[in-house]
N, C-alpha and C positions, 0 to 999 in steps of 0.2 A: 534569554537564549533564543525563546522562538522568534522574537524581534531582529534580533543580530541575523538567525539564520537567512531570513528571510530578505532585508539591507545587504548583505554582505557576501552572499552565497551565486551571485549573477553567473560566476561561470561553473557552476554545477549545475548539470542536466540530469533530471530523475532517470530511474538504470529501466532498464527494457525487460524486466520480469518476464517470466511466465506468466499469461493471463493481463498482460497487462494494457489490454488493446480492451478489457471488462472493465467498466465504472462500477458496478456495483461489486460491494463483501459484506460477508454476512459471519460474526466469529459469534465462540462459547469458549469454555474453559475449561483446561484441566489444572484441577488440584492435588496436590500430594499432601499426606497425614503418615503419620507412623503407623496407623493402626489398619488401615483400610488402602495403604500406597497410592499409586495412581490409579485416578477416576476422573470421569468426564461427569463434569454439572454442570449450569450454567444458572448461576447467581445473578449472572446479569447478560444480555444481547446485545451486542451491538454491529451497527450496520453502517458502511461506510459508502460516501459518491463521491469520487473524480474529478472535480466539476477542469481540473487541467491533469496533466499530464503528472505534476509533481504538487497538488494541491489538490487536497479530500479533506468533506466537511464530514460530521459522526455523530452518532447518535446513542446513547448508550441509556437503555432500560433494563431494570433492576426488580423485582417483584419479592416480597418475601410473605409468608403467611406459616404462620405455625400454633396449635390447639393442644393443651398440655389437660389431666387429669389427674389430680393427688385426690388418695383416699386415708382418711383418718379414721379408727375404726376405738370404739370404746374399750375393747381391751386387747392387751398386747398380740393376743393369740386371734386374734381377729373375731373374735366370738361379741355378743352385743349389737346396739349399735355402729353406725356405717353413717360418717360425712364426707363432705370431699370438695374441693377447691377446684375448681374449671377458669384456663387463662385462655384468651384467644387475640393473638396478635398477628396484623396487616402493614405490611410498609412499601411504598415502592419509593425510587430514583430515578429519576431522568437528569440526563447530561449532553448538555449540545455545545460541540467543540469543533476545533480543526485541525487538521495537519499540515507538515512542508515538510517533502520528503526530497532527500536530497542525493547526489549521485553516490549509487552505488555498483553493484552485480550487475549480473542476469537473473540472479535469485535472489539477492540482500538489497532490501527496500531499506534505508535507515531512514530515521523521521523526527522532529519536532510536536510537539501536541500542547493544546491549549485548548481549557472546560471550564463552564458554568455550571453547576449541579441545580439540581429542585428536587425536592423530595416533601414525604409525608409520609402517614400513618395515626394508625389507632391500637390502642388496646384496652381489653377489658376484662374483666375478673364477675366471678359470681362463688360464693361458696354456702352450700347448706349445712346447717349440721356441725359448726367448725368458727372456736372462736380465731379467728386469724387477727384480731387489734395490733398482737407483734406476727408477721409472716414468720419470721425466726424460730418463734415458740409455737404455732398451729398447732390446737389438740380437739378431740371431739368435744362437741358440746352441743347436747339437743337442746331445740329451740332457738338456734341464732344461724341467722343466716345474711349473709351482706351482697351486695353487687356496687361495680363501680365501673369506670369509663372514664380514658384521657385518652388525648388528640396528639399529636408532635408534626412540626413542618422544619426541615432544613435544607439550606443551601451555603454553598461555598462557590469556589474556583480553584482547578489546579493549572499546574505544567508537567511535562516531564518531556523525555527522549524516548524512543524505543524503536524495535526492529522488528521488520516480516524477513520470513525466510520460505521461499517455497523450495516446498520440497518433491511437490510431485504437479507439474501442468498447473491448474489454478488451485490448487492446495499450498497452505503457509502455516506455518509456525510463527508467533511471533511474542515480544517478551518486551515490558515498556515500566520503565522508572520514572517515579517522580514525585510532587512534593504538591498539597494539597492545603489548603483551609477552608475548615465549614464550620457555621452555626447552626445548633440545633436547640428549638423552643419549645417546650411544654406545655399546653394550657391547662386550666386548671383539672384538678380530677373531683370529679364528683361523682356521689354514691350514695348508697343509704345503710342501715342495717336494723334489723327488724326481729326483735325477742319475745318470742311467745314464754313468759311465764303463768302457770295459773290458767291456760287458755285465753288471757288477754293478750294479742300482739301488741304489741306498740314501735312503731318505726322513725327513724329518727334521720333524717339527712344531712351529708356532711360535705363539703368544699377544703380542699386543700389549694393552695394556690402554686399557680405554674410557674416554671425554671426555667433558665436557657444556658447551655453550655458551650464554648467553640474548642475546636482541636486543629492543633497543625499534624500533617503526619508525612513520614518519605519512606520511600522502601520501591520494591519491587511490586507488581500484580503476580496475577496467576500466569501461566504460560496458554497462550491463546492460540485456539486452531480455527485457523479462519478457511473463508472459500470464495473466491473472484468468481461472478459468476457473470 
């Protein structure tokens, strides 16, 4: 489709927006949940240039980080002994695409898009105190404590369509569909774990070997608020 649009579309002229004598946009996101409704996050940025009238190149980065604590505690009433499992996971995205936006409004930009993703990330575990061999079953137990670390890298390409809609000077709205494939790789996880009985420790290191999974997906994004600046 972005092909065609681009071959076939010669006598459609990008619309004269609001804002649109600005090469640069800068958007974020709002997402809707049943529990929390509308809220403004921004799971990813992205920043768009003009380099024509009806033709912007984008950029889109993604950051994730999140630190988790479970405590396991020797008896039910929390009395005794105290272990506890610590996760800490990092990932970022980067995505360098294009658009062809084709005649629309004064305020409806519709558009074509096309993306190559990159990405990465780490995570790692530590738990003292806590046999975790099955995570499923995790229960206290003095004397054993483990740590471990893996890596993942993926990338894909998608397409899709979508639309700005300004709604106020150089403020937009905009809402974009489309249909994705990426692969994502594991490398290996390694760790140790190390049991004090007796006052002798003894530590023992282990290699699990690494995966790789791909996904296709289509749907909708978030509803994006952008800004022409």
């Amino acid at each position: 489709m972005f092909i065609g649009a681009v071959v076939f579309s010669t006598t459609l002229f990008a619309q004269d927006s609001e804002g649109s004598s600005n090469p640069w946009t800068l958007e974020g996101a709002i997402n809707y949940n049943s529990t929390d409704g509308l809220m403004f996050s921004s799971p990813s940025v992205r920043a768009r240039y003009f380099v024509m009238d009806n033709i912007a190149i984008r950029a889109d980065l993604g950051l994730g980080m999140d630190s988790q604590t479970d405590d396991f505690y020797e008896n039910m009433d929390g009395s005794g002994g105290k272990g506890s499992i610590s996760t800490d996971n990092m990932s970022w995205a980067l995505t360098l695409g294009g658009e062809y936006h084709l005649g629309g409004t004064e305020k409806l930009s519709p558009y074509f898009s096309a993306g190559l993703m990159f990405g990465g990330g780490s995570s790692g575990m530590t738990s003292t105190d806590v046999d975790d061999i099955d995570p499923s079953v995790a229960v206290y137990t003095a004397g054993i404590s483990t740590k471990g670390d893996q890596s993942m890298s993926m990338m894909g390409f998608g397409i899709g369509a979508g639309m700005d809609y300004y709604v106020w000077n150089n403020v937009y709205v905009g809402l974009e569909l489309g249909i994705s494939y990426g692969k994502t790789t594991y490398g290996d996880a390694t760790g140790s774990m190390t049991m004090d009985i007796g006052g002798t420790p003894t530590t023992t290191s282990y290699t699990i070997a690494g995966s790789s999974s791909t996904s296709m997906a289509s749907g909708a994004g978030s509803i994006r608020l952008g800004w022409r600046f």
